[in-house]
Every structure is written in C-alpha cells, then in structure tokens.
C-alpha beads as a LAMMPS data file, in Angstrom:
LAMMPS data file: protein, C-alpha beads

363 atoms
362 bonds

1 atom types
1 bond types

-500.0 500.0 xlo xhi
-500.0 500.0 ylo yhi
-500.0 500.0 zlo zhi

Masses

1 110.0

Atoms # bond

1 1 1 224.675 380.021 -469.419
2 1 1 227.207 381.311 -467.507
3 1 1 227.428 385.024 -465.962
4 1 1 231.108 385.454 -467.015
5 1 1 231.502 383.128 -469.980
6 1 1 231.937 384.372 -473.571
7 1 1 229.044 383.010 -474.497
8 1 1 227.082 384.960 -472.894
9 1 1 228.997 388.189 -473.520
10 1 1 228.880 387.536 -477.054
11 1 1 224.735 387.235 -476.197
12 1 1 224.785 390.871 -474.745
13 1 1 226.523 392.237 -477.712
14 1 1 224.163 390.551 -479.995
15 1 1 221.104 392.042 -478.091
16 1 1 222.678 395.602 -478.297
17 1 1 223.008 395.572 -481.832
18 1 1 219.383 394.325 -482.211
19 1 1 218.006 396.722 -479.998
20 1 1 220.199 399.742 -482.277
21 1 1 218.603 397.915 -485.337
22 1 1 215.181 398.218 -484.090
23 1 1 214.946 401.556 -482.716
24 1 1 216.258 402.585 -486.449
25 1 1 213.737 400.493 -488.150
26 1 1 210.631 401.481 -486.075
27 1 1 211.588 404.787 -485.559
28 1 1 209.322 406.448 -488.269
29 1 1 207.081 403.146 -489.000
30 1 1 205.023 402.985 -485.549
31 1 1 201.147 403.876 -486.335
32 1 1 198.701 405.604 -484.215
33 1 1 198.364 408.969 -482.903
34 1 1 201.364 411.252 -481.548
35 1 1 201.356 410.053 -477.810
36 1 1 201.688 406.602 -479.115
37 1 1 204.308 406.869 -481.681
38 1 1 206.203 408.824 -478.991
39 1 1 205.928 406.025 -476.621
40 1 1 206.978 403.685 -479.081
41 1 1 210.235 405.247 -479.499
42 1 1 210.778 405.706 -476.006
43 1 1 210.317 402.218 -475.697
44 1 1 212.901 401.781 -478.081
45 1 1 214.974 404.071 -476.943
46 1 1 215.083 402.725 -473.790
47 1 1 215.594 399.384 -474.871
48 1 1 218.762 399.859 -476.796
49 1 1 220.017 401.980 -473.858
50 1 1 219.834 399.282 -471.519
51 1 1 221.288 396.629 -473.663
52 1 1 224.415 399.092 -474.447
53 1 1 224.416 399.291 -470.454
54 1 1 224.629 395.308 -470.088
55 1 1 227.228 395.010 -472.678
56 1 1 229.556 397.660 -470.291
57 1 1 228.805 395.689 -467.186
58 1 1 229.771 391.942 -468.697
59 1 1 232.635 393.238 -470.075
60 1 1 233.503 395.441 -466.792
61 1 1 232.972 391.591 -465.044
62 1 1 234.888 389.772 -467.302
63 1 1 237.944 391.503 -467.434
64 1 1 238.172 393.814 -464.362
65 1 1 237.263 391.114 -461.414
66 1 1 234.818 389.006 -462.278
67 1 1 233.068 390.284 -459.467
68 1 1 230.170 388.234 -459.895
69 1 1 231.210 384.833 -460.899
70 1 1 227.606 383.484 -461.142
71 1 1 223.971 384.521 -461.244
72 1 1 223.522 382.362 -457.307
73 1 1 226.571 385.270 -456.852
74 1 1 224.569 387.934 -458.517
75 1 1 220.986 387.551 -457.343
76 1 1 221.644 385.287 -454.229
77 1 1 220.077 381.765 -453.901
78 1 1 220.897 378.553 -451.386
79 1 1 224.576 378.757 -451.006
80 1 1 224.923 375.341 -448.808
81 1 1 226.595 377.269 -446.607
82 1 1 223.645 376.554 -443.866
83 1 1 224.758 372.345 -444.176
84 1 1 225.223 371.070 -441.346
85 1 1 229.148 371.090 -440.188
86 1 1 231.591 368.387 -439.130
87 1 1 234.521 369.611 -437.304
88 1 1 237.861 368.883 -438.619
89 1 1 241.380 369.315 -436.499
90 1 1 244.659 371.080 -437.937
91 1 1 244.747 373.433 -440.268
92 1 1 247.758 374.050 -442.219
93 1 1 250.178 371.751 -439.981
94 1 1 248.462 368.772 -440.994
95 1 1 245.309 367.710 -443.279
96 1 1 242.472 366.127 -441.303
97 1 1 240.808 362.867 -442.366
98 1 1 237.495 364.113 -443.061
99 1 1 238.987 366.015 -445.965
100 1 1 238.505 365.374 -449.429
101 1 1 240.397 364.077 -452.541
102 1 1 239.561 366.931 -455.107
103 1 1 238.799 366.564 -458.700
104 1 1 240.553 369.938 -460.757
105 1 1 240.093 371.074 -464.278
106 1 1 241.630 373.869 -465.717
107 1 1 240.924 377.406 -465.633
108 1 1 243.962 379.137 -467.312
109 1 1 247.436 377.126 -468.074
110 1 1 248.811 376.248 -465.478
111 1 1 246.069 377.159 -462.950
112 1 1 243.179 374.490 -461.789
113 1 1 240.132 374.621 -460.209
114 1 1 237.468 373.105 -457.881
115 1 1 234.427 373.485 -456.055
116 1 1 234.872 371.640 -452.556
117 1 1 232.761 371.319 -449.705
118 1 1 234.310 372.942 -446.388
119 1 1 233.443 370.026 -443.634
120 1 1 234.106 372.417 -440.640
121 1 1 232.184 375.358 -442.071
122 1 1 229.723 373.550 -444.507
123 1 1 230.066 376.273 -447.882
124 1 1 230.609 375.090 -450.754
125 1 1 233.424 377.127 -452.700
126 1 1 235.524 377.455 -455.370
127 1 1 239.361 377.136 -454.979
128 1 1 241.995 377.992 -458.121
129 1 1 245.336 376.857 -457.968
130 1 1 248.797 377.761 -459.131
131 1 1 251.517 375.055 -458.687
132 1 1 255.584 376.560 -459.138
133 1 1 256.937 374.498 -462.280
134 1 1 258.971 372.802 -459.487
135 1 1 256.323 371.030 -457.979
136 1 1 256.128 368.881 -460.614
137 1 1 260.077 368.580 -461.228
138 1 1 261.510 365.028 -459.575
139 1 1 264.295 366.959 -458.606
140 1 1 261.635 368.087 -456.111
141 1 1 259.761 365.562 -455.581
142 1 1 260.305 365.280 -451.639
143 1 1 259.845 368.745 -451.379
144 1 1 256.963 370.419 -449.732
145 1 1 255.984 373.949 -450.562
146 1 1 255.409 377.092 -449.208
147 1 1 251.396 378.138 -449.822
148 1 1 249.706 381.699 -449.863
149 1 1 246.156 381.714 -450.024
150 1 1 245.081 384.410 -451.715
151 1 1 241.824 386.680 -451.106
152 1 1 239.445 388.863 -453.440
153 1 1 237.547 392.048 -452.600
154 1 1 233.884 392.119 -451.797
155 1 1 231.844 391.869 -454.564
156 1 1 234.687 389.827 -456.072
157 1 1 235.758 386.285 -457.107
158 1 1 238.616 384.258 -456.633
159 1 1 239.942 383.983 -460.365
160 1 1 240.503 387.139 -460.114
161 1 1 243.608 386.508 -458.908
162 1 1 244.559 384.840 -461.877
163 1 1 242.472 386.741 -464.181
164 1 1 242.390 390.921 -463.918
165 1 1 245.679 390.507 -461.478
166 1 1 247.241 388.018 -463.140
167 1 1 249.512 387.214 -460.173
168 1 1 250.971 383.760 -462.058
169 1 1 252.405 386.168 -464.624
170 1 1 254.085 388.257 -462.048
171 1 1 255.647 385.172 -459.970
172 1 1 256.711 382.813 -462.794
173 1 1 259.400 386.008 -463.837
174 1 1 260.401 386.962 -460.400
175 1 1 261.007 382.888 -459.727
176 1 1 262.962 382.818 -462.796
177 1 1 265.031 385.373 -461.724
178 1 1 265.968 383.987 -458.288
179 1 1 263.929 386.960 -456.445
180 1 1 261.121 384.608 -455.464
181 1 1 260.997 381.137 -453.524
182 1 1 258.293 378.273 -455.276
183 1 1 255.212 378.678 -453.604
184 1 1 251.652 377.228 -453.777
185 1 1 249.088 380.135 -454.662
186 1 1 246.093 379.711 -453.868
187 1 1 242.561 381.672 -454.290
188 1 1 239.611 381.115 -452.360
189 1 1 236.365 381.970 -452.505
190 1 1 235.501 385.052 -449.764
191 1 1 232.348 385.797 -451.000
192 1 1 229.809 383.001 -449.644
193 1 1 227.135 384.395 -449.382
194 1 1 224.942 385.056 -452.530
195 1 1 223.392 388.474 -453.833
196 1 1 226.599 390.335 -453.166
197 1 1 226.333 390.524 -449.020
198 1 1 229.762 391.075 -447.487
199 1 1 230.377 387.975 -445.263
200 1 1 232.419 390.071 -442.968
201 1 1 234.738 388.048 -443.229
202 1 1 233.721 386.021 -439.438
203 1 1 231.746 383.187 -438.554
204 1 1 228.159 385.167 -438.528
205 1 1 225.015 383.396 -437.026
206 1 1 222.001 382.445 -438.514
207 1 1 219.923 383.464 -440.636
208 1 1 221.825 385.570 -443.122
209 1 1 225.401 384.727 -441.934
210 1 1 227.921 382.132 -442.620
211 1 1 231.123 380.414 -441.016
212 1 1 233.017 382.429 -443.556
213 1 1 236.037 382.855 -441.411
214 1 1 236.207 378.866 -440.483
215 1 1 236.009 378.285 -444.174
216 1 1 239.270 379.937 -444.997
217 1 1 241.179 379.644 -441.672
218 1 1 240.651 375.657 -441.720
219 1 1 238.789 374.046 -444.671
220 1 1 240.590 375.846 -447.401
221 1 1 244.158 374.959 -445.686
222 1 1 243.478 371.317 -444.757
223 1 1 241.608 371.025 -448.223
224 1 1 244.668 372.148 -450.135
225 1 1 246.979 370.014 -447.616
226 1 1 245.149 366.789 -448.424
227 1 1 245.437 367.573 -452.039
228 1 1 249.400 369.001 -452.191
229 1 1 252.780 368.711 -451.058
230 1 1 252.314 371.812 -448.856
231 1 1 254.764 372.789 -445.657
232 1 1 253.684 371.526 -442.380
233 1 1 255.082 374.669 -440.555
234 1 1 252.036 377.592 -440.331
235 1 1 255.860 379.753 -440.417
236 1 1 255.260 378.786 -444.369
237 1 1 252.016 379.769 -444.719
238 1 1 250.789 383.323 -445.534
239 1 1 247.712 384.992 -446.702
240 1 1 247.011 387.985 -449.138
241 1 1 244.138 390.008 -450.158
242 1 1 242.873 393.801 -451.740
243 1 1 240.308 395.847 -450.267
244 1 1 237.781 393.640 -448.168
245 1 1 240.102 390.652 -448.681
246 1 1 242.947 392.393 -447.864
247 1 1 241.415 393.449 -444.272
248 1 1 240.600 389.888 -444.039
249 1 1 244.077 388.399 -444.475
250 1 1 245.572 389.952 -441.630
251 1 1 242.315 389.314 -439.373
252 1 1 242.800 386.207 -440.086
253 1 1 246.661 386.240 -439.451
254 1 1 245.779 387.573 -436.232
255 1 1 243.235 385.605 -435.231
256 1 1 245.105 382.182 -436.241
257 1 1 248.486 382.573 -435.713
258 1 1 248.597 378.979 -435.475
259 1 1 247.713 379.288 -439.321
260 1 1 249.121 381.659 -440.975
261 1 1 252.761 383.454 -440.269
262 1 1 252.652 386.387 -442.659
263 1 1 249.676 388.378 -444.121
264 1 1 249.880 391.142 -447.101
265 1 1 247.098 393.875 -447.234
266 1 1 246.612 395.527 -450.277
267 1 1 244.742 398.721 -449.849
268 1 1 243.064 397.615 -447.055
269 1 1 241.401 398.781 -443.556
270 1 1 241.038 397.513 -440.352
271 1 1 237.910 396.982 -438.615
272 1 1 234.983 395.479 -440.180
273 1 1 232.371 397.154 -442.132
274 1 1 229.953 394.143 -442.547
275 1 1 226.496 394.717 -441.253
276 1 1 226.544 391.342 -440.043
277 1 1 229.335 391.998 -438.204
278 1 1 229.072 395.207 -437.249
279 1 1 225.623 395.309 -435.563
280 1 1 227.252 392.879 -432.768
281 1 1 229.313 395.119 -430.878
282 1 1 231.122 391.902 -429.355
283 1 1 231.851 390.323 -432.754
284 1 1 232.812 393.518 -434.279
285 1 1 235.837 394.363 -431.732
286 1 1 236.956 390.931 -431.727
287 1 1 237.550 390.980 -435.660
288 1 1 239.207 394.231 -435.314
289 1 1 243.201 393.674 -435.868
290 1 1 243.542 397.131 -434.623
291 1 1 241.901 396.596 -431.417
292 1 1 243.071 392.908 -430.896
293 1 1 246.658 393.939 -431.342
294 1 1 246.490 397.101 -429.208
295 1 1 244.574 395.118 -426.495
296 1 1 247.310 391.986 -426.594
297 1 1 250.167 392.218 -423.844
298 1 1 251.778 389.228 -425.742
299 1 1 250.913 389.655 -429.065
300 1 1 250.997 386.638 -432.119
301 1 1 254.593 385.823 -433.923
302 1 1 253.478 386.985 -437.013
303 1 1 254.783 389.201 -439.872
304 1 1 252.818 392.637 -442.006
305 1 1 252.919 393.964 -445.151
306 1 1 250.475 396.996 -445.264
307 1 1 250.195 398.419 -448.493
308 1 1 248.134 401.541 -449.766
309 1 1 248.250 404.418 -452.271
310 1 1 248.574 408.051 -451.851
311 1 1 245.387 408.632 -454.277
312 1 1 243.267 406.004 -452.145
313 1 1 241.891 407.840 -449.147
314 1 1 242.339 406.304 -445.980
315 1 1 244.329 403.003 -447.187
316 1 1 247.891 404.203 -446.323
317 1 1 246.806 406.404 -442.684
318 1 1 244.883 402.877 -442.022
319 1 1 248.616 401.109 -442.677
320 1 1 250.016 403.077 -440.306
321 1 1 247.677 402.791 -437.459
322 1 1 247.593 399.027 -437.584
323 1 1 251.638 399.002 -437.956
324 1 1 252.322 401.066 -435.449
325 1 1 250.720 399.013 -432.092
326 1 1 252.932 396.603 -433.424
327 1 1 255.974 395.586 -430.463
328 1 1 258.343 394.665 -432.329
329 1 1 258.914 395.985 -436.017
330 1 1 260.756 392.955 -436.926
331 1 1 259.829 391.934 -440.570
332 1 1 256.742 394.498 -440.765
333 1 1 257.248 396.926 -443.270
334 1 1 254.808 399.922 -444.917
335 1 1 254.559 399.530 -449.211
336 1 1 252.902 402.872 -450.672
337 1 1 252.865 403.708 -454.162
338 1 1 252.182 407.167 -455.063
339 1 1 249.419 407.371 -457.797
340 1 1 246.540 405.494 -458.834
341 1 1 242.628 404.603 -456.445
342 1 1 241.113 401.716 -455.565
343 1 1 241.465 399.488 -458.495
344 1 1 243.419 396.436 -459.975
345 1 1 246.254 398.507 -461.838
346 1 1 247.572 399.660 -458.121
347 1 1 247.131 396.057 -456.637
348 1 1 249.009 395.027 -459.607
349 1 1 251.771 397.560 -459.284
350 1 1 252.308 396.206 -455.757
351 1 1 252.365 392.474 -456.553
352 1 1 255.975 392.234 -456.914
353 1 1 257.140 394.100 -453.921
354 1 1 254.439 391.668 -452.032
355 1 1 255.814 388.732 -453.366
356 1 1 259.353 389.539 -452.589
357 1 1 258.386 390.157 -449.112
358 1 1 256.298 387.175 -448.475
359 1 1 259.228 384.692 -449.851
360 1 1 261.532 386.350 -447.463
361 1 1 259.233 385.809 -445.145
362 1 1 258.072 381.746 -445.758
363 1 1 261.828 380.790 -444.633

Bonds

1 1 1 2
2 1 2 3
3 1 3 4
4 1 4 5
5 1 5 6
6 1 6 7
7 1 7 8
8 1 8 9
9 1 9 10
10 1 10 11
11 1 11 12
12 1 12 13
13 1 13 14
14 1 14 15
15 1 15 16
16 1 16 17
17 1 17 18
18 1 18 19
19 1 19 20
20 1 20 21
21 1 21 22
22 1 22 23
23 1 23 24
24 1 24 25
25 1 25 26
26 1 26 27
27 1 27 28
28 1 28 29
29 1 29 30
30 1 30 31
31 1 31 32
32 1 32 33
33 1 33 34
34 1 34 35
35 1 35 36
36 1 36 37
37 1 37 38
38 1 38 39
39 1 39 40
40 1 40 41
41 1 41 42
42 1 42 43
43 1 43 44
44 1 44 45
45 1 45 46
46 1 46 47
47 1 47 48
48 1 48 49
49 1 49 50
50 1 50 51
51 1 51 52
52 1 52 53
53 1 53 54
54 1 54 55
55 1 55 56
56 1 56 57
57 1 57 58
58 1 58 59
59 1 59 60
60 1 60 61
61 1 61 62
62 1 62 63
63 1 63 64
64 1 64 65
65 1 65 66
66 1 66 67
67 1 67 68
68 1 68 69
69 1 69 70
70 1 70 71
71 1 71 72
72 1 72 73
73 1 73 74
74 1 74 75
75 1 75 76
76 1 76 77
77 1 77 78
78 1 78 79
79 1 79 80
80 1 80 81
81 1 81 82
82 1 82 83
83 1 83 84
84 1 84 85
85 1 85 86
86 1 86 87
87 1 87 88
88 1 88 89
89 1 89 90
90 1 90 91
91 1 91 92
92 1 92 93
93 1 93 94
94 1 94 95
95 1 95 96
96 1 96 97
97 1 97 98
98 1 98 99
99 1 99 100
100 1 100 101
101 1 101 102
102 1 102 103
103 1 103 104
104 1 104 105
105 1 105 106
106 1 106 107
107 1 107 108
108 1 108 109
109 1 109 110
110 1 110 111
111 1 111 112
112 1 112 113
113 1 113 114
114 1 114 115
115 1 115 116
116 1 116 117
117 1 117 118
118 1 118 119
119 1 119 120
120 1 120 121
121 1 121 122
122 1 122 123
123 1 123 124
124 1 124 125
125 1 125 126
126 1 126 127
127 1 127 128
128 1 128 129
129 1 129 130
130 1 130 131
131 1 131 132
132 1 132 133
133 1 133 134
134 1 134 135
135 1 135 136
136 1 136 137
137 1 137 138
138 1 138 139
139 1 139 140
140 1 140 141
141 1 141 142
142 1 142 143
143 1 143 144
144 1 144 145
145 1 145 146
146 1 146 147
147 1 147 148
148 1 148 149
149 1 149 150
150 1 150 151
151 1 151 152
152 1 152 153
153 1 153 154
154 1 154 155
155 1 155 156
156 1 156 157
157 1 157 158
158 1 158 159
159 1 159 160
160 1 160 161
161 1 161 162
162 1 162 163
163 1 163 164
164 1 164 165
165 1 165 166
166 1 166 167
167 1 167 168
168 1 168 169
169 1 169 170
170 1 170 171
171 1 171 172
172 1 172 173
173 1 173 174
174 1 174 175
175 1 175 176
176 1 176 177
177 1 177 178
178 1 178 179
179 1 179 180
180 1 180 181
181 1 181 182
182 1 182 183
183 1 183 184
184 1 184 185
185 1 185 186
186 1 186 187
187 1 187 188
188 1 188 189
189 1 189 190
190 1 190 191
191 1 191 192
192 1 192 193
193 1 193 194
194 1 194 195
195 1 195 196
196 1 196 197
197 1 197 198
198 1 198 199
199 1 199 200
200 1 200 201
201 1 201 202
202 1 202 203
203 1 203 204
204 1 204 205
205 1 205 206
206 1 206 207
207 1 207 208
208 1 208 209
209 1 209 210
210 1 210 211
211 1 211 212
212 1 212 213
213 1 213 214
214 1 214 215
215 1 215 216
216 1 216 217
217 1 217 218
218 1 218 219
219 1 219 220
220 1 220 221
221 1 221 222
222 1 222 223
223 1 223 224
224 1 224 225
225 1 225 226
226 1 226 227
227 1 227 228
228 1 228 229
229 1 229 230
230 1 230 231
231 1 231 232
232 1 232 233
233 1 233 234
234 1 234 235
235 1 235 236
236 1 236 237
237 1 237 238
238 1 238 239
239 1 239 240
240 1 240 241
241 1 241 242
242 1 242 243
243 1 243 244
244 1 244 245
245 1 245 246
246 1 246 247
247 1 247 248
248 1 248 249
249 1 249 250
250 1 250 251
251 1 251 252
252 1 252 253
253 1 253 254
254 1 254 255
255 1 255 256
256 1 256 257
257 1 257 258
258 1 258 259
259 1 259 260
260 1 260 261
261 1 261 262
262 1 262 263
263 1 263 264
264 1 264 265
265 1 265 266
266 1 266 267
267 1 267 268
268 1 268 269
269 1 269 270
270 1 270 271
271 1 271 272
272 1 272 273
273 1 273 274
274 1 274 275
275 1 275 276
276 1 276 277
277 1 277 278
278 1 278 279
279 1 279 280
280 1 280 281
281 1 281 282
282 1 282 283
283 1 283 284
284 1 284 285
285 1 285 286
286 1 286 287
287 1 287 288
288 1 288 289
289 1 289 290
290 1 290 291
291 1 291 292
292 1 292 293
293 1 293 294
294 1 294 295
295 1 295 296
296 1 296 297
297 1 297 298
298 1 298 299
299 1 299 300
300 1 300 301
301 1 301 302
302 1 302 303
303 1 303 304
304 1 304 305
305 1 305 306
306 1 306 307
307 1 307 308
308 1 308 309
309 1 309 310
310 1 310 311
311 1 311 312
312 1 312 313
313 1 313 314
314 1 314 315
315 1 315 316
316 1 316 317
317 1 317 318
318 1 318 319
319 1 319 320
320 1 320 321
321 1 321 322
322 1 322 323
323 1 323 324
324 1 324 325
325 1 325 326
326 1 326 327
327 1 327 328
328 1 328 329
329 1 329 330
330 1 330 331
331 1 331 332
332 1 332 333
333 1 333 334
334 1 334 335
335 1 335 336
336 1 336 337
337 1 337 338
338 1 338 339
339 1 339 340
340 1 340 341
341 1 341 342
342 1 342 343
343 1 343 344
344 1 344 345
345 1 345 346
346 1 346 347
347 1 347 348
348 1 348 349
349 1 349 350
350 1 350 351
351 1 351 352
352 1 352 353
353 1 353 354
354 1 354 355
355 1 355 356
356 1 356 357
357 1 357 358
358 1 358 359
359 1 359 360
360 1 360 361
361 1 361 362
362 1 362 363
C-alpha cells in the first residue's frame, strides 16, 4: 500500500478511531489487581495516542510535501543507485543514444510521470512533467521549448512541485496573461538515497553515497530531451529548487554551465551540509557556489535569482553573500518577501516573481 496514497490515509484514520473505541470500552472492564488494570489502560492509552500521532504525520505528508513518497524513501532499502553506470554524452544540447523512450501515466491533469533509469549515474528516479498547452498546439508543432527542472527539499519528493506548491496553477495564469513564455517543467527526484539521507546533492563514493549530482546534471536532461521537443541551447535551460534543492540548483548552475543558464534559489544556502559531503574537505569546497565563484577569475555566463524571507534566518544574508562575488550583476537580482519561515506558503508566494524572471531569462 502506498505511503502517500489515500488508501492508506484512510487506514490511519480507521486505526485511530479503533484505538479511541477501545481505550473507552476496556477502560473499566480489564480484570486483575490494580497494577494490572493500570497497565492495561496505559496500554491503551498509549495506543490511541500513537495512532492520533500517525494520522497527523500522513496527512502532514500528503498535503504539505510528500516528503516521503515511499516506505524504500522512509525506512531506506536498495535504491539501484549502486548499478553499474554507462556514460552518456550531452546533456541538455542534445539527447544521447543510450537514452530511453519513457512510458508516462498521469499524476494530476495535465502532469505525467515516470520512473527512469539514469544510464550515466545508474538511480532509478521518478520524473513528473508539465507540458505548456502549446506543446501540443500544431500551431507549434516545430517549436522546441524552454525546460526548468525543478528541485525539492531534503526529506522531500518531486510531486511536490505539483502537489503542496502547485507551480502548474501558478504558470498556466501568468502564461495566459502574456507574463510568462511556454516552458517544460520538470521535477526530479533529489532524494536518492533511501531512509531520508541527504545526497548532498554531489556524486558521493561508495558505500552510502550516490552519483546524485550526475543524475540531474545529465540523465534527467538527456532523459527529458529524448522524450520532448526541448531547446537545444543550455541558454534555455534553467533549474529551481527550495531549501536543500534550492542550494542545489545553483551548484549545479555553477558547476555545469554547459547545462543550465539560469538557476532560482528559494530560501536556500550555499555550501553543503551533507555528511557525505562534508566530511571530504576536497568535495565539500568544490560544491560550494560561494567558494567556486569567489575563487573563479573568469567566472560561468550564467544568471541568479536568490530568494529568502525576512522571518527565515540566514536565507536572505546567505542571498547576499553568494550575489555579491558575482562580476557582473547583469540579470542577477535579490527576491525577499517580508513574513513567513521555512515552509511552502513562502516558496509559494515567490513562485510568480521566479517565474517571471526565469522566462525573461530563457530568451
């Protein structure tokens, strides 16, 4: 049964009610001496205690990330991302051969998804996918789109995107209304490895790590070339993210500016705080935007929105810092919003802005 499925939320709800009945029925019916009828309704007590807990936490799942879209996610478990790798060339200029036709079904209207296999990284993950209405138009039928991938936070799942933020129902409005260019969004899975360890988002060595970085850098771009009408230009390809993801997107930007052009952190920081990352000085600094940047005498043609809120410490100082070892300004701009923490109401209330920017930006 799955971890975020109604199903088993209606289960949950069902066991909390059950529990409530039965601490009422054996409340004053359990025999023996004192200790034992005290124990009893301890027991009891307990019991419907911790199924009124589980019923706040699947619901907190469903609607607020899912954070946990699975129980391999939840408790960890073999994640394939250990099979054995096959490089692939390009990345968003061109789709590689060894790439594969994928099969989509549908999450939400107008949003499909997949589980593919990453040939230069070896994980398995799950992709969603929002196509403009134009891609499908015959007016545009020669046209190839702009793409944003599209990152969660760590713990965190990709259909977020499309569920909690609900980033379809911002764009389709601000497209409408001439504000925003058609582009391909796309979510990918940043959380690889199971039990809730933060990837780092790098290529981490064995045991314990994963090529988490060449996942989403070049699988998930030549992947979703294969399978699209996407741009060939990496000048019309950009990648967003909150929190952890949102540290990842510009590493990534930074890191592959052959890639990706523009990158959009949402209440984000800038070094890594992985333990798998972290604990290798070497690997640490050179997945540090700050430090790559300030260290680069010729740094990458590429374009940052840093976003943060005044109520989330550290998000908008950390903005600031990365934006100002920048050369040249250019297109890099500062979005703050004034109230609300570290939660999907504030990434939200910045989607808009971020998606005005980034189609001014995939030109």
């Amino acid at each position: 049964m799955s971890l975020t499925g109604t199903p088993f939320f209606v289960l949950t709800v069902a066991l909390m009610i059950g529990a409530m009945a039965l601490l009422a029925l054996v409340w004053n019916r359990i025999p023996g001496p004192r200790p034992v009828r005290f124990a009893g309704r301890m027991g009891a007590t307990v019991f419907s205690q911790i199924a009124a807990v589980l019923v706040v936490l699947v619901y907190v799942n469903n609607t607020m990330g899912p954070f946990y879209d699975s129980w391999q996610d939840l408790f960890g478990g073999d994640a394939n991302q250990s099979a054995t790798a096959t490089d692939v060339s390009g990345g968003a200029t061109g789709a590689s051969a060894t790439s594969e036709k994928l099969r989509f079904t549908t999450y939400l209207p107008g949003v499909r998804t997949t589980v593919a296999h990453g040939p230069a990284s070896g994980i398995n993950g799950s992709l969603y996918v929002w196509l403009p209405p134009q891609y499908d138009d015959p007016a545009y039928a020669n046209t190839d789109f702009p793409v944003v991938e599209l990152l969660p936070g760590t713990p965190g799942t990709p259909q977020a995107w499309f569920g909690s933020m609900k980033v379809q129902d911002v764009m389709a409005p601000l497209m409408a209304q001439g504000k925003v260019k058609p582009m391909i969004l796309v979510a990918a899975k940043l959380n690889v490895i199971p039990g809730g360890v933060d990837p780092g988002c790098a290529d981490t060595p064995a045991p314990g790590g994963a090529k988490t970085a060449t996942w989403l850098y070049k699988d998930v771009p030549s992947l979703i070339a294969a399978n699209f009408r996407t741009a060939k230009s990496p000048r019309k390809w950009a990648i967003m993210g909150y929190s952890a993801g949102a540290y990842c997107a510009v590493n990534l930007t930074v890191q592959h500016p052959s890639v990706f052009h523009a990158a959009v952190s949402l209440s984000g920081y800038n070094g890594p705080e992985s333990p798998l990352v972290v604990k290798d000085p070497a690997l640490k600094n050179a997945n540090d935007p700050y430090l790559v940047l300030r260290g680069e005498k010729h740094q990458p043609d590429i374009a940052l929105l840093m976003a943060g809120s005044a109520q989330d410490p550290g998000t908008v100082p950390a903005a600031k810092k990365l934006l100002s070892v920048l050369h040249t300004p250019g297109p890099n701009q500062l979005l703050t919003v004034q109230f609300g923490g570290h939660t999907t109401n504030v990434w939200r209330t910045m989607l808009p802005a971020a998606l005005f920017w980034l189609s001014a930006r995939l030109n």
